[in-house]
Steps between C-alpha positions, in 0.01 A plus 500: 500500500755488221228545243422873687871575547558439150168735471629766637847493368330511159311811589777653647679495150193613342500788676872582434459494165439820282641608159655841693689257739581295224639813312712628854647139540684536115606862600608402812716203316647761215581775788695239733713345182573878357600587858840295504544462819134391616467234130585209724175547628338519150351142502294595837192698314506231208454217764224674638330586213510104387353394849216752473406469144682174359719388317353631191483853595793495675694398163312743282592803768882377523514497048316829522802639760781327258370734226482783710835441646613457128383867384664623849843334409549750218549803729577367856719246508798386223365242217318244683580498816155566671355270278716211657404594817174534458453135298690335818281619734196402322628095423620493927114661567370222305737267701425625838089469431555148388657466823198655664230324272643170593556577871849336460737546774648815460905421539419211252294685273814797511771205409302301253340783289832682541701183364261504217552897443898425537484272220257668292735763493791315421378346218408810345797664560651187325253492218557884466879493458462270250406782293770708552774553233797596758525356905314676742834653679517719166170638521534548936807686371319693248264624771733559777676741226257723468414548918844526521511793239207693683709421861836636322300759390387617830808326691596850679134565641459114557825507753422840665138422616555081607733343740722180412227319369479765205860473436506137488178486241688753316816285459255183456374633201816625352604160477192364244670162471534447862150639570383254246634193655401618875129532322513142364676354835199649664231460275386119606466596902337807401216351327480231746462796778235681302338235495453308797527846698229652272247185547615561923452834555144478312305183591627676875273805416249297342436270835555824689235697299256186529237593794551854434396500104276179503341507881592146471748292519495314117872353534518264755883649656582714679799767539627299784503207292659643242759651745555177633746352206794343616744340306610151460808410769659346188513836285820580685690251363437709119620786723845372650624451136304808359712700699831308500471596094409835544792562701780312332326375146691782319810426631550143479258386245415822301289769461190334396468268837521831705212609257327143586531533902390795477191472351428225687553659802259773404212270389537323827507799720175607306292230716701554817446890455110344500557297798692781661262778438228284713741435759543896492120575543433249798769693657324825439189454611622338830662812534174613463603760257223674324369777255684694315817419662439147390456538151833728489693274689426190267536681187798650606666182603386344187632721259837563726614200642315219272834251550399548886216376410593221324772385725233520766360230315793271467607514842177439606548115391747493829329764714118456469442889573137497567516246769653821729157724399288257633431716807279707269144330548321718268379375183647742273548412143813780426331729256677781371220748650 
């Protein structure tokens, strides 16, 4: 039986693949990462096309999209900005079909491989400054100088068409030196957010994608197993002081164990934004919420309320929200559909 299952999983792929699918599946990579807002979603088309036609292909497609993306830098985005992008998403597809290939759990997979990636990238960062004649605040000032001198430019037109947000980005950037140290206060949770949020969001769409792409299931979890994630009772106790910093660091230690807490406290909320969000989708479904509606609702919550989210999560090591949705008998797994 496992022998024919295997059989037909085989054929399956076989069928999928083509050299004009193979073709959409880089284009389809290139158009999400030029597209900004969507190039979170960059690694999804890269994973697929490693599943379908290997690793080997799948490496020679992502090089042949890094030189591509290269030629685009020169006359869509400043220096090499899209090239960045585009060589990140390619490394966290690899990561996320290694995750697949070995049929690792997937919240392990997402915290080992993205320990890995965090340290990867810190050690090149490292390496790389190495190299620099003058410290990296000079050259963050550098850069912030010359935004700011297109925003002064267009200050007037800037304030008249945006709201307090725009005035605050405008003073921001008239400051370069303070801009620079709010970019390197920021710079460690960012990456660690990228990261672990870009391996998330992905590996979901991956398992989501599964039956739909593959008619079968070739990963043995599901989306309510990956939805499942809870973390540790103990985590809180990195929270309590997290947040005692992040409140009063500055002012009775200094400024850089408000920076500390802070960070911290974002990493942290990361994984209880992850337990929160599938806290969030048992609740919609026994709403029994569906459609379009559903989608909407989730992204907008998501992109609007996020901290909601996450302190969903937290409190839910007191609470235990889903025990109250346990009327709902229906086996729904919370998709986004």
């Amino acid at each position: 039986m496992m022998t024919e299952n295997m059989g037909n999983i085989n054929t399956n792929l076989q069928d999928k693949k083509s050299l004009s699918r193979l073709v959409f599946l880089g284009m389809a990579s290139l158009v999400l990462c030029v597209s900004m807002f969507m190039s979170v979603f960059t690694p999804v088309p890269l994973v697929f096309a490693i599943i379908i036609y290997g690793r080997l292909k799948g490496a020679a497609l992502g090089l042949m999209g890094l030189l591509i993306s290269v030629l685009m830098s020169q006359f869509i985005f400043p220096k090499e900005l899209l090239v960045f992008l585009y060589a990140g998403a390619l490394v966290m597809a690899f990561v996320i079909a290694e995750i697949w290939f070995r049929k690792m759990d997937p919240i392990k997979g997402i915290i080992r491989f993205g320990m890995g990636l965090l340290l990867l990238t810190g050690v090149t960062l490292g390496v790389s400054t190495q190299f620099l004649t003058k410290p990296v605040k000079f050259y963050i000032i550098e850069e912030v100088k010359s935004v700011s001198a297109q925003i002064q430019a267009d200050r007037e037109k800037i304030l008249a068409e945006g709201g307090e947000d725009s005035k605050a980005m405008v003073e921001l950037f008239s400051s370069p030196e303070k801009m620079a140290d709010e970019v390197i206060s920021t710079f460690p949770s960012a990456i660690f957010l990228v990261i672990f949020f870009g391996l998330w969001i992905n590996l979901l769409i991956i398992i989501r994608s599964q039956s739909m792409l593959f008619g079968d299931k070739l990963y043995p979890y599901t989306e309510k197993d990956f939805l499942s994630f809870t973390m540790p009772d103990y985590m809180v106790w990195l929270v309590i002081p997290s947040l005692v910093l992040a409140i009063w660091g500055k002012e009775y230690l200094g400024t850089w164990y408000e920076v500390g807490g802070m960070t911290a406290l974002k990493c942290l909320g990361l994984f209880y934004f992850f337990q929160g969000f599938g806290i969030y989708m048992d609740f919609v479904a026994f709403l029994r919420i569906t459609g379009f509606f559903r989608t909407f609702l989730i992204l907008f919550t998501v992109v609007t309320a996020s901290w909601l989210i996450a302190l969903l999560g937290l409190f839910d090591v007191w609470v235990n929200f889903r025990k109250f949705f346990k009327k709902n008998n229906r086996n729904d797994e919370g998709d986004l559909e």
